[in-house]
N, C-alpha and C positions, 0 to 999 in steps of 0.2 A: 593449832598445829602449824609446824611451819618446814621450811625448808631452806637451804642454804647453798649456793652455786658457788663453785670455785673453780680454779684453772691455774694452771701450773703455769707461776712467772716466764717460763721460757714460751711460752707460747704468744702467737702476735693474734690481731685484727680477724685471720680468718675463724681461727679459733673463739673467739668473741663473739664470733655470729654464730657461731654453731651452739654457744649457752644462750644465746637470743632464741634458738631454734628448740632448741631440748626444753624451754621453758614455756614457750608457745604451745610444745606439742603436750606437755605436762598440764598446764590449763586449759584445753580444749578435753584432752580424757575427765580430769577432774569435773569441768561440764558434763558431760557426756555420763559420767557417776552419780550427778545429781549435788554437787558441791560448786564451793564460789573459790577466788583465789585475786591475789592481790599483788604482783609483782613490785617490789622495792627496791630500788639501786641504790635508796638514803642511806642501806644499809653498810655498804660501803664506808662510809664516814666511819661508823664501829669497828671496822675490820683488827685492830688490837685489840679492843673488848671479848669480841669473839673472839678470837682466836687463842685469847688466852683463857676463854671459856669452855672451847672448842678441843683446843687444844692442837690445833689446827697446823701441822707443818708450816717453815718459814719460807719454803720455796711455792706455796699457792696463793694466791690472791680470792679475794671475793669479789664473783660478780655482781651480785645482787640477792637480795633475800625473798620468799614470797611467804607470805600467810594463806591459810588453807582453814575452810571450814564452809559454814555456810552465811550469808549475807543476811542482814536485818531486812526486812523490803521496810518497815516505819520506820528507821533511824534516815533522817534528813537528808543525809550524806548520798545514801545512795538512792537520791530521788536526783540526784543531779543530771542531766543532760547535757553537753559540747553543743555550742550552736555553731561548730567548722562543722566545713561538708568536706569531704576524701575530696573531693577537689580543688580543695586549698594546699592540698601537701602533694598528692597525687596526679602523674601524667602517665598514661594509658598511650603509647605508640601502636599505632594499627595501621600505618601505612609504611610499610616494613620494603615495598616493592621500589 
């Protein structure tokens, strides 16, 4: 299964985040289902493919693609672990006074 984000050319930056948002909140219910999901922005690259498969209006762009279903826990791939810790990307301001 899968699914498909788009966004209408006239829109900028803030609108970007808000399909950064809707997809976020899309994969946490899916969690929450008992389902896996895989968010793809490579999909992008295809956006002619799609869309003439689609059939897809010339005024929306694709944000990114996700797959949906559930995860192999044996397939190798998804034994993998990131050895960054959130605080290689992440700064937490707490002294706000």
């Amino acid at each position: 299964m899968g699914l498909f984000c788009y966004i209408d050319r006239a829109h900028g930056p803030p609108q970007w985040t808000d399909c950064g948002i809707f997809l976020q909140t899309v994969m946490l219910l899916l969690r929450e289902a008992g389902m896996d999901s895989c968010p793809q922005a490579c999909w992008a690259i295809y956006h002619r493919t799609l869309a003439a498969f689609l059939g897809t209006p010339d005024h929306h762009t694709l944000v990114a693609g996700m797959s949906i279903g559930w995860k192999d826990d044996a397939d190798p791939a998804n034994q993998f672990r990131s050895e960054r810790s959130v605080d290689d990307y992440l700064h937490f301001h707490t002294d706000l006074g």
